[in-house]
C-alpha positions in Angstrom: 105.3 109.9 59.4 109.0 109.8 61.1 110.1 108.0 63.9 109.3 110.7 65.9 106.2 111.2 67.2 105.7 115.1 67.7 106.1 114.5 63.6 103.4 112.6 62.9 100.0 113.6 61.4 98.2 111.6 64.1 96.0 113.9 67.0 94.9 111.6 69.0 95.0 107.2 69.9 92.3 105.0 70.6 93.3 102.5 73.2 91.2 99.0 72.9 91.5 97.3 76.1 89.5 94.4 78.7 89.4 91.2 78.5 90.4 88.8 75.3 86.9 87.3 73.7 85.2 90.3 75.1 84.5 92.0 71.5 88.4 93.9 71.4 88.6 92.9 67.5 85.6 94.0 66.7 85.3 97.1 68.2 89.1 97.6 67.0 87.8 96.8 63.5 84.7 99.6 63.9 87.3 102.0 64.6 89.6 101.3 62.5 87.2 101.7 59.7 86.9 105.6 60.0 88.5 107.1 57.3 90.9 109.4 59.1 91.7 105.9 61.2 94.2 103.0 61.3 94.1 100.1 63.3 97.1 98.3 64.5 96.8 95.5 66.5 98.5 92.2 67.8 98.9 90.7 64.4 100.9 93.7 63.3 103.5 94.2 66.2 101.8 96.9 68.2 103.2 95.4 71.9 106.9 96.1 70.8 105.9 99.0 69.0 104.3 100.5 72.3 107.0 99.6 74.9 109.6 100.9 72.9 107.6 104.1 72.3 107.4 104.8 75.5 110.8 104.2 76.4 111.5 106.7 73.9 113.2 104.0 71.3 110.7 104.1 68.1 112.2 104.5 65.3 111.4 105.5 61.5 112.5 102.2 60.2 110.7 100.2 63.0 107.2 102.3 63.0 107.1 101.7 58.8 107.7 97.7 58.9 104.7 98.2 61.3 102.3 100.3 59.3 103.0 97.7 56.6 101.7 95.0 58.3 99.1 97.1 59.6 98.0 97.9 56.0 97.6 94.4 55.3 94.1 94.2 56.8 92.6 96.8 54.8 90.8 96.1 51.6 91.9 99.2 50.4 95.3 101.0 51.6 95.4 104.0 49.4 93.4 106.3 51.1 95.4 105.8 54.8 99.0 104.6 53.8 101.7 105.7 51.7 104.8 103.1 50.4 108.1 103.8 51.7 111.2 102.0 50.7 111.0 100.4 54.0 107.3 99.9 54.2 104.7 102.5 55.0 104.1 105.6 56.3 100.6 107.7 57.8 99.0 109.5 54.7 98.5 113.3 56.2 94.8 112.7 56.1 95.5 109.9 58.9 94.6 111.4 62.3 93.6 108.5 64.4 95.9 105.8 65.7 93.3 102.6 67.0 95.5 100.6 68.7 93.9 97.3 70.1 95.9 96.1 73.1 93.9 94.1 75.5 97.5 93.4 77.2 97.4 96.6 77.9 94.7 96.4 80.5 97.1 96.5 82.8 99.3 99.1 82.1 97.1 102.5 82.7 99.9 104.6 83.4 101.9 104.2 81.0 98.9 104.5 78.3 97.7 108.0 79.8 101.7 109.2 78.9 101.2 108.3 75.7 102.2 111.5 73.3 98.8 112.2 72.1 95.5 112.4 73.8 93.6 108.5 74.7 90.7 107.6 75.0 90.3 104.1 76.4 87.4 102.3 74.7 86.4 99.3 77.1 84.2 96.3 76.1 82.8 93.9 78.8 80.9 90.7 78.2 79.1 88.4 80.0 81.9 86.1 81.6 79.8 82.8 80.8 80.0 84.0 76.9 83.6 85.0 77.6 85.1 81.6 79.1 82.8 78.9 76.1 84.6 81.6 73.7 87.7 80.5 75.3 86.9 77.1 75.8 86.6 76.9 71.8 90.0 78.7 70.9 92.3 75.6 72.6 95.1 76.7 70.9 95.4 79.6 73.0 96.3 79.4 76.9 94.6 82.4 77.8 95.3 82.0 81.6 98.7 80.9 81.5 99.4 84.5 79.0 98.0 86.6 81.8 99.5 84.8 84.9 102.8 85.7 83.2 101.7 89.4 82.2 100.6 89.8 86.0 103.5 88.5 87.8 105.7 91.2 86.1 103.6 93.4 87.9 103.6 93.1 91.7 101.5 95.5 92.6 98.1 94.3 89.9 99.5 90.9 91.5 99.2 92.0 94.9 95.9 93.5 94.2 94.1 90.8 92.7 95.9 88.3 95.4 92.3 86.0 95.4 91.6 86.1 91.8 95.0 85.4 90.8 95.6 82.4 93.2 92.9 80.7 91.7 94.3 81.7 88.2 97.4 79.7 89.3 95.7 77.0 91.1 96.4 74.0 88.6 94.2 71.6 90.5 90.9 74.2 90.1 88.9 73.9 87.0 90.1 75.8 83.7 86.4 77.7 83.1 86.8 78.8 87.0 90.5 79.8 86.6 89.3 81.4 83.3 86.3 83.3 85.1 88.9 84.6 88.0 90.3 86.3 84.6 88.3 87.9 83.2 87.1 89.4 86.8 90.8 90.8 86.8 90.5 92.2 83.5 86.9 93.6 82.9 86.5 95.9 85.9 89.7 98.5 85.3 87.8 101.4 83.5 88.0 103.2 86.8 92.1 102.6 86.8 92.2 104.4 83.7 90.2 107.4 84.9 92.3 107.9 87.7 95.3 107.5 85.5 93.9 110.9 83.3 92.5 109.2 80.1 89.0 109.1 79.5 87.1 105.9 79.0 84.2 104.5 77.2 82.5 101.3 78.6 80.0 99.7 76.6 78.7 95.9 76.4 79.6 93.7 73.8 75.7 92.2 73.7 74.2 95.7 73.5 76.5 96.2 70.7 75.0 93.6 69.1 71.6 94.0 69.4 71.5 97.5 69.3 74.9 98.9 66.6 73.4 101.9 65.4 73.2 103.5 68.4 75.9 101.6 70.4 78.6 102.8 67.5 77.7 106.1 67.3 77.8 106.9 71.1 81.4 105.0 71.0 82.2 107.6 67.8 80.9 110.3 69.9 83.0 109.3 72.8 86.3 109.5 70.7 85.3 112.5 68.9 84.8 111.0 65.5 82.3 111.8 63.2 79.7 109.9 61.1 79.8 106.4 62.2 78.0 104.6 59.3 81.9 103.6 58.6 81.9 101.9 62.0 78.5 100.3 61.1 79.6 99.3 57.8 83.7 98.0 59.2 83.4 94.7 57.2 83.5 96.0 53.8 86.4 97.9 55.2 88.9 95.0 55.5 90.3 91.3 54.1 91.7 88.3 55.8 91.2 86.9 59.4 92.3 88.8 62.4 93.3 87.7 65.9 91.4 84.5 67.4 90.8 83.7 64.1 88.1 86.5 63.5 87.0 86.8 60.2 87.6 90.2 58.9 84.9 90.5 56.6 81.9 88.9 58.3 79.2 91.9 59.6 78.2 92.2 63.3 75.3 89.7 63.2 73.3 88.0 66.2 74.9 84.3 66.2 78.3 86.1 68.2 76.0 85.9 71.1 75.3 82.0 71.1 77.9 79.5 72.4 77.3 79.0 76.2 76.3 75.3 75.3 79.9 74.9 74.8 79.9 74.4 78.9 77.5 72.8 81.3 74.8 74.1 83.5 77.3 73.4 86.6 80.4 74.9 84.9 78.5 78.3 84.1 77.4 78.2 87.7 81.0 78.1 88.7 82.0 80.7 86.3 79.4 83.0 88.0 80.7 82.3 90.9 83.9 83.0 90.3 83.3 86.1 88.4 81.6 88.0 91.1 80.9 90.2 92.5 81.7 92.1 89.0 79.5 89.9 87.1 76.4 91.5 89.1 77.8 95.1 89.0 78.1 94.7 84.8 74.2 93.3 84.5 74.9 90.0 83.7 72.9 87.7 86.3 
């Protein structure tokens, strides 16, 4: 793989957006397991990478320091990456970039000029599950992130004028300024359509309770083959992953518990602040 992108072996990307604690890693992770897949995501540099793509700056040097640090999640690197002096490079069997940007969310235009085909893969979750997920990552100040991410864009800003003054509002509650987020960023699949990429919703708890089928309609979707590769992504990887996700650990019930970490009244006020999306999603 060059610098260049009309050189490299890839044929098509798989854009992971929504909202953070919605299931991005994991679904990244599923992905990224195919063998004619790599993932890149946060951990390895893919925002610069991507900007600078599309302003037509990648370079060779840049896009092989970032395949090496996308190599680092995988158990097993033989098979998708080849050394470089400088780092790494696409084996020619490699032709699927999954690239797990939930900062993207709001950037469909520029993902739908990417130089390959997209398909955006979209998880949602219910906003209660969402915001205690949040609420037990302090380390992170989701809203402030987003508030800055949005302002650069005047017209999302504009947009979302009432969800995003109550993002801003210091004196409301931080599980309702959280819910006003993840209204903003859980309901743009339509965006993307209309921007010429084609999407695939699905539900985090249907993944869940249902994988087998859930992963191979999201294979389907992307054009990928057999998806027990997807089903079995843990044996696929090492280390932890963004939010502290634990590479290695298999898609198992317990992700959907957590709501206790807030009160009766403050997932009433998430609610409220999350619809009318909430209702449109199925989460009542």
């Amino acid at each position: 793989m060059t610098g260049r992108p009309s050189e490299w072996p890839v044929e098509r990307v798989i854009a992971i957006v929504g909202c953070q604690r919605s299931g991005t890693t994991l679904t990244g992770q599923i992905f990224g397991a195919h063998p004619s897949a790599v993932l890149i995501d946060e951990f390895d540099g893919v925002y610069p990478w991507f900007h600078a793509l599309m302003e037509g700056a990648s370079d060779n040097d840049a896009s092989e320091r970032l395949l090496e640090k996308a190599a680092t999640k995988y158990g097993t690197t033989d098979d998708r990456f080849v050394a470089t002096p400088n780092g790494k490079r696409l084996a020619r069997d490699v032709k699927v970039l999954v690239l797990k940007t939930p900062n993207l969310t709001y950037d469909e235009e520029r993902v739908a000029r990417m130089p390959w085909p997209v398909t955006v893969v979209y998880p949602v979750r219910d906003p209660r599950a969402v915001v205690a997920s949040m609420a037990r990552l302090e380390s992170v100040d989701f809203v402030a992130n987003q508030i800055r991410l949005i302002a650069q864009r005047p017209s999302t800003q504009e947009r979302y004028r009432a969800a995003f003054a109550v993002m801003a509002d210091a004196s409301a509650s931080v599980w309702t300024r959280r819910a006003a987020l993840w209204q903003i960023k859980s309901g743009r699949q339509a965006d993307f359509e209309r921007a010429g990429c084609s999407v695939h919703a699905f539900r985090y708890e249907d993944l869940v309770d249902d994988s087998t089928a859930v992963i191979a309609a999201m294979f389907a979707a992307c054009g990928l083959g057999d998806p027990q590769a997807g089903l079995a992504a843990h044996l696929t990887y090492a280390g932890i992953g963004p939010g502290g996700t634990d590479r290695t650990r298999p898609i198992d019930s317990s992700s959907l518990s957590g709501q206790e970490a807030l009160t009766s009244a403050q997932l009433a006020d998430v609610m409220r602040a999350a619809e009318p999306l909430a209702g449109r999603l199925g989460y009542a």
